[in-house]
Each structure stands twice: as C-alpha cells, then as structure tokens.
C-alpha positions, 0 to 999 in steps of 0.5 A: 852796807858800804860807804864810799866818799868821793870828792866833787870837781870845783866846777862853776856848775857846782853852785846848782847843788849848793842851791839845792842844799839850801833849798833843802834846809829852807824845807827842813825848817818849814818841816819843823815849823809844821810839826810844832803848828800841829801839835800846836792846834791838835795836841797830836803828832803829824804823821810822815805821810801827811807831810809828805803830801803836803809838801808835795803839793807846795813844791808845784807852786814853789820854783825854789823848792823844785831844785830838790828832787822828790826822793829828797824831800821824802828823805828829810820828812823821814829822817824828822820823823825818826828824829821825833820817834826817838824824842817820844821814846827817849825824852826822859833820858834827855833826848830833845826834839828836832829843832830848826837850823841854819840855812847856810850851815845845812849840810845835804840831801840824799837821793835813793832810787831816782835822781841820779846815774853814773855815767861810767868813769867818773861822772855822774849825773844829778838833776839835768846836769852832770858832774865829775867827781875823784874816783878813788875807788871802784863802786862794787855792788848795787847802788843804795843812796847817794848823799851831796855833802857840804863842807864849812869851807863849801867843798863838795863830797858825794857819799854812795851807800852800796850793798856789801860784798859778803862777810870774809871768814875768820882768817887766823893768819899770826895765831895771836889774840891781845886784849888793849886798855884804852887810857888818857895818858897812853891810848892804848896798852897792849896785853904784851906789855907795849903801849902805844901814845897818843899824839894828841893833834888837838892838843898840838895845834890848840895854841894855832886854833885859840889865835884862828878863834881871835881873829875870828871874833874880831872881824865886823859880823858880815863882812869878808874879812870874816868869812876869811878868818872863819874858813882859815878856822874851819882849816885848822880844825880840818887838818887836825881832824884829818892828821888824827884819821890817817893815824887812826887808819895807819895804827888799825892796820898795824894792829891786825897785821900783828893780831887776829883777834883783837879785845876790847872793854866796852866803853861810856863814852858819854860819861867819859866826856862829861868827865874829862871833856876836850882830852876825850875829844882828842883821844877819839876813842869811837872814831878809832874803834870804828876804823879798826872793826871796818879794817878787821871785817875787811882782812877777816879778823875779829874784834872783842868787846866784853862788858863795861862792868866787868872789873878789869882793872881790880881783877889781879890777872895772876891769881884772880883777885878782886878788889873791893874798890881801887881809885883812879889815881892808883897806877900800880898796886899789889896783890894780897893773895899773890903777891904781884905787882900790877901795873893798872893799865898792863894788868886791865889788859891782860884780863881783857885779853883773857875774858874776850879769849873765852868767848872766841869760836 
C-alpha cells in the first residue's frame, strides 16, 4: 500500500466537508457513549455489526448525521472496535479504552469503495459536490480509501491509499554497506567515521512558541483574539514540523545515494522519551527512519536493523571484547584486550555495521 497527500482548493464549498467532519465526531462520540451503556447494563462487549445497524437506523431520522457517507460511519464503528480489541488485550500493559473527543478538534472521515470519484485532472468528486485539490503527483494503481483531513488551522488535506507498484530489487549501485548510532548530541555517526548534528528545530523556535504560548493564554476563552493567538501557535508548531521533514527527506536521499545497504539498532523509543522527553521529541527518531525505508524500497536499497540487545556499545569492534557494564556518561573507553581506544558512538557504529552485514543476502 501507498499513501498520497494532496492539499484541497480553499473554496467556499469547503465548509460542506468541514460539517461532515463534525458530523462524524458527533457519531463518534455517541459510538462511545453506546459502548459504555452496554457494558453498563450487560457487562458485555457490543459487537461492530450491532452498532453498525444501530447507527444506521438513527441516520434515517438524523438530517445531520446523513452529511456522513455510509461507508464512513461503517469505518468509525470499525476503527472503535479495533481500538477496544487492543484494550482487551493489551490493558495490563497500560493501554486505555477509547475515549470521547472534541468536536471541533475531530480530524476526519474515510470513504472506501463508495463515496467518491476522480473526475480526471484535479478534481474529485465527494457526496453530490466536486472539489478541486493540488495535484502533485500522478495516482498510480488502484484506488483503496480515501481520507478528508483537517488541520488546527482548518485546512483541508485528502489522503488516498493506493495498491503498491511491486517491490524493486535490490540494486547494489555504490557496493557500500554502513552501520549508523543514533545519539542525542549527534543524530547520527556513521561506521566511516563522519557524523551528521542535528539541527534541533524545536529547539530553535522554542523561545518564539513559549511567547506564542503567552499570548494564548492570555486571550478571554471564546473570544477571536483567541482563536488568532491559537492558530499563529498552531503556525509555530507546523513550521517546525515541516522544516524538520524536509530535513528528514533531504538527508534520507543523501544517505542511499551514498550507501546501498544501510544498519540500524532497534530502538525503545517509548523508554527513551519517558527518559530524556522533549530533546527525543526533537530528534524524531521514528519519523526519520520511517522516511528513510520508504526512500530505500523506493531506489531499491536496503535497510538493517539488528536487535535492541545486542551490545553495540561494549562490544570492542576491534577484537570483540565485551564489557560487563559501560555507563552512559562514558564517551571513550580502552580495551583491556587490545588496546584501542573506542569512541562510544563511532565504535557502536562499526559493530552495528558489521552484525547487519551478516545478515545481508
């Protein structure tokens, strides 16, 4: 499967999908408020075909509801059942049942085989009204769902899932494999020896955001001034996030021009933000490895990742000793059996690089 993001035409006609949206959050919620009832009253778990009837039968007296498509509704009843399937299985772990949300800050609705049609060039047609969107790229492959999006600044996305092309084969085009250490002062060191900073956007743009914050707070609850404050916040926030992708895209093309087979540790990045919190938030860790597998599968590389225990970082990458414990203040250490001098980062790398190479086809 591929995902595709265009960005909607602001158009007047626009708020008949933003109603939706809220239509489709007022369900949601009432979704919800079913399930506890039941349980409530029968100690047992409402099952997605009686909701779905359910609902269905209260859309034919429910003008509002009826903004929503069928398939739509069908999609939130199944989503909240997946959400519960995981609660019943997971809840020792942590994991907490779905709960109610905000109209306004509902997001969207998806469509699957009904509801929709491309019209050809740039237009699509929703419901009974047709809509234009920025047309990127071409949509190759057959059509899956389609996903209305809504921003905090009220902006309009359309997200199309599409059947994949099939997979490229591995192309070795440099012949040249590398293992990387992700690190919080350096995002990344190379088995090579180079290392790459991180230029930390959030960081950057925090003193901006704290005074964006102020101003926020300040502003009487309801009024415009507030709603002004809040989007020039929510700005803020966007642009740091979208500086930080096309980083993220820029050095993940960088990356496999330069190697065709690139390594990676496995990472806790749950554990890592309980630990070290907004500076892992920064860094995006999952963000950019999920970039860098798309761009990979895309030019035929291939992307590594041994396991999160194995010991990269007391394994001594040139006679293979291991420590019994190095702590993480240690930056450099030296062999009892060899000799060396190991940089922590530099060395972790190299026997990343050398694990993932052995498990290469």
């Amino acid at each position: 499967m591929k995902t595709l993001k265009f960005k909607l035409y602001s158009h007047k006609r626009n708020r008949y999908l933003k109603q939706s949206i809220n239509a489709s959050g007022v369900i949601y919620n009432h979704c919800i408020a079913l399930h506890k009832r039941y349980y409530r009253m029968w100690g047992k778990h409402l099952s997605c075909t009686k909701l779905q009837s359910h609902i269905a039968k209260l859309r034919k007296h429910n003008p509002f509801w009826q903004l929503v498509g069928s398939q739509a509704v069908q999609d939130i009843c199944q989503r909240i059942e997946k959400a519960y399937q995981l609660f019943f299985k997971h809840n020792k772990k942590g994991v907490r049942p779905p709960g109610f949300k905000k109209v306004k800050k509902y997001k969207s609705f998806t469509l699957k085989q009904a509801g929709y049609k491309f019209l050809g060039g740039n237009r699509v047609k929703i419901g009974n009204r047709v809509y234009q969107f920025w047309k990127s790229r071409e949509i190759e492959g057959k059509v899956k769902t389609l996903t209305i999006k809504r921003t905090p600044l009220g902006e309009l996305f359309m997200v199309v899932v599409v059947d994949d092309t099939p997979e490229p084969e591995i192309k070795f085009t440099t012949s040249r494999i590398a293992g990387f250490d992700f690190g919080l002062r350096v995002f990344l060191t190379c088995s090579d020896g180079s290392s790459i900073e991180s230029p930390q956007f959030l960081k950057q743009s925090l003193n901006s955001i704290k005074k964006a914050s102020r101003q926020h707070s300040k502003k009487l609850k309801g009024s415009s001034n507030r709603e002004r404050a809040r989007k020039n916040l929510v700005r803020k926030h966007e642009d740091v996030s979208n500086r930080r992708r096309d980083w993220f895209w820029k050095l993940a093309h960088d990356l496999t021009n330069k190697f065709d087979v690139l390594c990676f540790e496995t990472l806790n990045l749950k554990g890592m933000q309980r630990l070290w919190g907004r500076k892992i938030s920064d860094l995006a860790l999952g963000e950019f490895l999920q970039i860098l597998e798309w761009i990979a599968k895309k030019k035929g590389k291939q992307v590594v990742f041994i396991d999160q225990w194995y010991p990269s970082s007391k394994t001594c990458s040139s006679c293979g000793y291991v420590l019994e414990s190095l702590d993480l203040s240690v930056r450099e250490w030296r062999c009892p059996s060899c000799q060396s001098v190991n940089g922590r980062d530099e060395n972790a790398a190299k026997n990343i690089c050398a694990v993932g190479a052995s498990t290469v086809r």
